[in-house]
C-alpha positions, -999 to +999 in steps of 0.1 A: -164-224-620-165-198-648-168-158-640-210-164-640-205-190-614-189-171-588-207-175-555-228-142-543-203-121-516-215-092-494-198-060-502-175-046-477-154-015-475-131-016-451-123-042-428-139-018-399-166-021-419-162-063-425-162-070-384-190-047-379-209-069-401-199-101-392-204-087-357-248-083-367-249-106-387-235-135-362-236-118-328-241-149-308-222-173-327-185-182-321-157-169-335-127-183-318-126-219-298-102-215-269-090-233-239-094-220-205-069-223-172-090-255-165-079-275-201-115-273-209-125-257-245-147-225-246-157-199-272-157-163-277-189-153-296-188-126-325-203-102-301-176-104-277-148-104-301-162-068-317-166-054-284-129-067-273-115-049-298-135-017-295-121-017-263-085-026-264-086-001-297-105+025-273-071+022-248-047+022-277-059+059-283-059+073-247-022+059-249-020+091-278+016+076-290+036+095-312+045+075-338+010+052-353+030+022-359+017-005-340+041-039-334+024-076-327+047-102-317+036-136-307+024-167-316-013-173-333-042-165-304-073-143-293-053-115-280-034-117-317-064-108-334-076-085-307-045-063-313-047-066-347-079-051-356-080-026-329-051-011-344-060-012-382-093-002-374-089+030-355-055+028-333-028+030-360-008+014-384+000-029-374+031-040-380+030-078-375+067-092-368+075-128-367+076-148-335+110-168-344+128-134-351+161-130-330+163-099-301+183-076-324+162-082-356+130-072-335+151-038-323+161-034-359+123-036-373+111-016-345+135+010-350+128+011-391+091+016-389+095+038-357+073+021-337+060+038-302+043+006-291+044-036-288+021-058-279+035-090-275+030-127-257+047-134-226+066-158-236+087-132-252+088-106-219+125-115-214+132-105-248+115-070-246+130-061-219+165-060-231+161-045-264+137-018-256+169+003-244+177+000-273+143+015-298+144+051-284+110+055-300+094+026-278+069+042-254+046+013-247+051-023-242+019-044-239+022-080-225-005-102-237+000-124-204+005-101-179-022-097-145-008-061-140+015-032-151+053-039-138+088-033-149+074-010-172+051-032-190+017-028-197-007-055-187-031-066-222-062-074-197-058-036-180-060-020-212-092-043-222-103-031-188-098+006-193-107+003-229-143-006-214-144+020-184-140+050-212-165+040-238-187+035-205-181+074-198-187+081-232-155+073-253-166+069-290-130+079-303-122+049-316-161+041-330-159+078-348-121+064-364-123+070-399-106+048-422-092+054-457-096+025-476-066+033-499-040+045-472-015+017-457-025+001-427-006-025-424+030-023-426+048-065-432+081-067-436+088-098-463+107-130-451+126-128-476+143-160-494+165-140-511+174-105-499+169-086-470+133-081-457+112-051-472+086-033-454+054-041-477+027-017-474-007-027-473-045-009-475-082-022-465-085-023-499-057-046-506-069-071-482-111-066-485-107-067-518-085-101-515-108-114-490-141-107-515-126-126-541-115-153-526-146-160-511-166-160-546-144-188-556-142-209-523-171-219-502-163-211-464-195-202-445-202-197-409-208-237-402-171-240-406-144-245-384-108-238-390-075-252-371-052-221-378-015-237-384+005-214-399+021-182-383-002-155-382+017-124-388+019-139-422-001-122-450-013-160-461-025-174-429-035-140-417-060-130-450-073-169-456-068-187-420-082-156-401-101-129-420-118-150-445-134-173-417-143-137-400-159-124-435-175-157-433-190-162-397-165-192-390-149-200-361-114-203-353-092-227-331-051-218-329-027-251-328-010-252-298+022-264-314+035-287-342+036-320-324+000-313-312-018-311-345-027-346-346-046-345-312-059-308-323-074-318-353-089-352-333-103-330-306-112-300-325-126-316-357-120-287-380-137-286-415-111-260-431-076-264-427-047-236-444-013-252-444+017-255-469+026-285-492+052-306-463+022-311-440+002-324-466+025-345-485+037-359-445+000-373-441+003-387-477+031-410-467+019-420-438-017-428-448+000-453-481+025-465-457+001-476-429-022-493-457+012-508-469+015-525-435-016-531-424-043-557-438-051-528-464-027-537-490-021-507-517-038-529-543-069-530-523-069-490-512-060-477-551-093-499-560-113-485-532-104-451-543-113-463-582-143-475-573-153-448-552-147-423-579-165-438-605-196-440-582-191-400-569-180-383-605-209-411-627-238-413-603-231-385-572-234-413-542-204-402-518-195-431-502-158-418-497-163-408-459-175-445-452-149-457-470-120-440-459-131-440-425-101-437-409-086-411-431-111-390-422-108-395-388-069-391-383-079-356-398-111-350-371-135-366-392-154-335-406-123-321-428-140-308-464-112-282-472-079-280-476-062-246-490-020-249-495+001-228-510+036-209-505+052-240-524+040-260-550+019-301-539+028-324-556-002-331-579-006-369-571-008-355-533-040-335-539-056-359-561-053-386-534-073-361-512-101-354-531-107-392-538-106-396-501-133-368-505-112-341-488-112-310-516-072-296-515-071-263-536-037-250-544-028-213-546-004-185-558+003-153-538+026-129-523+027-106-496+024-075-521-007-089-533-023-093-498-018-124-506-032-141-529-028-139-570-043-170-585-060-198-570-076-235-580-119-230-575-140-253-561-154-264-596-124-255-618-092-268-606-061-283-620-040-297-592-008-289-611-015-253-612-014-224-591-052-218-603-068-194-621-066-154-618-088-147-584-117-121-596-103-084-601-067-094-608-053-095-638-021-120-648+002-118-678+036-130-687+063-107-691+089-114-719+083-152-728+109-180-736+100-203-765+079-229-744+057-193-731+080-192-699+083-153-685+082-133-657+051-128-637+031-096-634-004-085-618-019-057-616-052-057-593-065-037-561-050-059-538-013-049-550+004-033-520+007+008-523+046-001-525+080-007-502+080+016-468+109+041-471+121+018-505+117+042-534+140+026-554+129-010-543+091+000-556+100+009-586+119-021-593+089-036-591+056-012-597+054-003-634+028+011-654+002+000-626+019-034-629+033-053-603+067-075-614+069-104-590+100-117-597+082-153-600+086-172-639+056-192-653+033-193-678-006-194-688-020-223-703-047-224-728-075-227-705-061-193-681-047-214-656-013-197-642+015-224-634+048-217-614+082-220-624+107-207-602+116-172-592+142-151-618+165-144-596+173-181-587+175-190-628+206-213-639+214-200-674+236-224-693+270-222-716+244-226-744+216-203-732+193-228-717+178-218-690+170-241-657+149-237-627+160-253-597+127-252-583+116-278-609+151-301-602+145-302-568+114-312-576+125-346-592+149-352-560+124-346-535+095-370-553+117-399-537+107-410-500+146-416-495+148-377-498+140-353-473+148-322-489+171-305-515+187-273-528+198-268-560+221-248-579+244-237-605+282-237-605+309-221-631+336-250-643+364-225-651+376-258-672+348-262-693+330-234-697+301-251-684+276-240-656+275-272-632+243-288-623+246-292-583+226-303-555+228-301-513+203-333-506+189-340-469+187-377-465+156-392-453+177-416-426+145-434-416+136-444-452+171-454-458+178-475-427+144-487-436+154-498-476+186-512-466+175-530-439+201-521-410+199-501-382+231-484-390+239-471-416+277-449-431+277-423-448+294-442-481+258-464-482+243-428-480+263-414-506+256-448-532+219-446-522+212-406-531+235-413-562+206-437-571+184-407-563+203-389-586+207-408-611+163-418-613+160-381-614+183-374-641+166-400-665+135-378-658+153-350-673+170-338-706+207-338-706+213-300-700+195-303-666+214-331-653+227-328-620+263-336-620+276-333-585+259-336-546+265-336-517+249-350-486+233-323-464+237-330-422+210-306-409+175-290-421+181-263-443+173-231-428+136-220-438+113-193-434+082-194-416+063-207-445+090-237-456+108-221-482+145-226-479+162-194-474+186-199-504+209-169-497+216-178-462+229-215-478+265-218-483+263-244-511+296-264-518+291-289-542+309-325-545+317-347-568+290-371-574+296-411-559 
């Protein structure tokens, strides 16, 4: 899809602006699928959703709280996006926090932004009562759960309910709410894989913008249904997963846990689905390994998918859904789209999709680009890269290597206005209008952007060469023996050399599996990963060779999105078996 191919968009201003729309232009058609008290699946139109958070917004601003900074804490659902937009749209500043945040993390975050009010599920009640001793600031707690005001806490429901009774009397404060596109409304604090979390500041116009361009490169329109997976309060799930299916007329449906997605997605039959890379590449495994033991043999499903593609990409007759029948179904049956990011798929994965005829479009962002940076398009992808430059944002390389390896910068309306209370921190990073993201890649002929690794995680050799762990892990983690990996660099005082090592999370299953035994010690471990090792380092020139590992016990310790927090990891390498 070239720049004269970009599918029309309406304008919008502000996101005030965006639901009001969506709000007229789909009134009676639903916006969020939810399950009642009874187990039985019901909808919330567009009409209902608007007035909702007219309402609760309406409330928020009787409240008249000090401080404008407005917490949400809890896990993806209606009352999420109520609070949400009631308070970037009138009621304040939102300052979404993540659901698997200890007690005194929460206090700390609370206390940096100075925030005079929480709403939060009830499942975290417990939690709020203890540390709000603690946030002096805290005037208002508001439990998304709760029947009725007690202990202090303020019941969601009540608020919706007074909300209502004052623009009855004549309440139009929150309707008359003026917003300035350009000033921070949003106030994310980063997850961090590598240093302590920083308060990123965010406009309408950083996200509207984000969600406008998107859109001109991805069809999503209001026939579509997304299952919303990841957490919310993330600038990636929150802009794509939620906002872009608003802009759109969609409708929304929030898993109701990990181990129920298979049953959501058979129940709910979404046609969009956001996720990251592990989800994806999970599926892939099982779909080849069921064909492996079942009367589908791999011969016969790689030519089904050959001849399948030469009938779609020769002659345009899509036979793929008949076909792959029960792919599609395991997935709902009416899956079209699948967007990823936040890591990089494995290219093989996403191909395997689209000849199932699922389209998988991988994309590059950050949560001071609100989110997103570079993205695959519906007709110009390459499923090895992070896509092409989304509309309005401009990508170059900063200092390149020999092969055109440097660091990543952007520069675009939807980079963030800078790091709350960080002066310092921003200008680390915001240069000349340019945003530095700490991210290495490169540009290939064709403007397609492709991802490295990030600078900061760079092994620089005795002899200058520079290796990214990101792509060594990468080699490990291709084998099904492998669950994960972390990789790094360590000084030999001996040699002078910087060591190539590796932490490597068995995949016990796949083992016990290969080797044909139940149980299995941890010397046939160690001799199978040194096979792992040893495939992977014939992939790779000599200077990137891993030389020791050593086997990992537990799941590394990730953020939200899967990315292994590398500077929580005490690495201690091994000597290799």
């Amino acid at each position: 899809m070239s720049l004269k191919e970009l599918y029309t968009i309406r304008q919008i201003r502000d996101l005030k602006d965006m639901l009001a729309q969506s709000c007229r232009l789909f009134y009676d058609k639903s916006a969020f699928i939810i399950r009642d008290g009874k187990n039985k699946l019901g909808c919330i139109s567009y009409g209902q959703f608007g007035s909702d958070v007219e309402s609760f917004g309406t409330a928020l601003m009787e409240l008249e709280h000090g401080s404008p900074f407005i917490a949400i804490l809890g896990e993806n659902r209606y009352e999420w996006c109520v609070a949400y937009m009631s308070t970037v749209n009138g009621a304040g500043v939102a300052v979404p926090l993540d659901k698997e945040l200890p007690e005194n993390e929460i206090a700390n975050l609370l206390n940096r932004c100075g925030a005079s009010a929480i709403v939060f599920s009830g499942k975290h009640r417990e939690q709020i009562k203890k540390l709000r001793g603690g946030v002096p600031g805290l005037k208002y707690c508001i439990d998304m759960d709760a029947d009725r005001e007690e202990d202090g806490i303020m019941s969601f429901a009540q608020l919706l309910t007074r909300g209502r009774e004052l623009i009855r009397g004549g309440s139009d404060d929150f309707r008359r709410a003026e917003i300035d596109p350009r000033s921070m409304r949003i106030l994310l604090y980063t997850s961090g894989t590598t240093d302590l979390a920083k308060g990123v500041m965010l406009s309408h116009e950083n996200i509207c913008t984000n969600i406008m361009s998107v859109c001109s490169t991805v069809r999503i329109n209001s026939d579509d249904l997304a299952l919303s997976i990841l957490p919310i309060h993330h600038t990636y799930e929150c802009t794509l997963g939620f906002l872009c299916l608003i802009y759109n007329g969609g409708a929304i449906f929030f898993n109701e846990g990990l181990k129920h997605i298979p049953k959501n997605l058979k129940e709910i039959k979404p046609s969009v689905l956001v996720t990251v890379p592990l989800l994806l590449e999970n599926m892939h495994k099982k779909i080849w390994n069921q064909a492996q033991n079942s009367k589908l043999t791999k011969l016969k499903l790689k030519l089904a998918i050959f001849f399948t593609s030469v009938l779609y990409n020769t002659l345009r007759v899509d036979i793929r859904k008949n076909v792959f029948k029960a792919v599609h179904e395991g997935v709902g049956g009416r899956m079209r789209l699948i967007i990823t990011g936040a890591a990089a798929i494995r290219p093989e994965v996403s191909k395997c999709f689209r000849n199932f005829g699922i389209h998988v479009l991988q994309g590059y962002g950050l949560t001071e680009c609100a989110p997103l940076v570079a993205g695959n398009r519906d007709y110009d992808f390459v499923d090895g890269a992070a896509g092409l430059p989304i509309p309005g944002v401009e990508v170059r390389i900063v200092n390149p290597d020999e092969k055109g390896i440097g660091e990543i910068a952007v520069k675009g309306s939807n980079v963030m206005l800078g790091y709350y209370k960080n002066e310092e921190a921003t200008k680390k990073v915001l240069r000349d209008g340019w945003f530095y993201t700490g991210d290495l890649g490169y540009i290939d002929n064709k403007g397609f952007v492709y991802i490295s690794g990030r600078l900061k995680n760079v092994i620089v050799t005795k002899n200058g060469k520079n290796i990214f762990p990101e792509e060594v892990e990468t080699y490990i983690n291709r084998n099904p023996l492998v669950q994960d990996a972390l990789v790094w660099g360590k000084y030999d005082k001996e040699s002078g050399e910087t060591l190539i090592c590796a932490q490597i999370l068995p995949n016990l299953e796949a083992i016990r599996e290969k080797l044909k035994m139940i149980s299995i010690s941890r010397e046939e471990i160690m001799k199978v990963l040194g096979d792992v090792v040893k495939n992977a380092n014939r992939e790779m020139p000599l200077y990137k060779h891993i030389r020791e590992f050593t086997v990992r016990e537990k799941e590394f310790v990730k953020t939200t999105t899967q990315k292994i927090k590398r500077y929580m990891e005490n690495s201690v390498g091994g000597e290799m078996a």
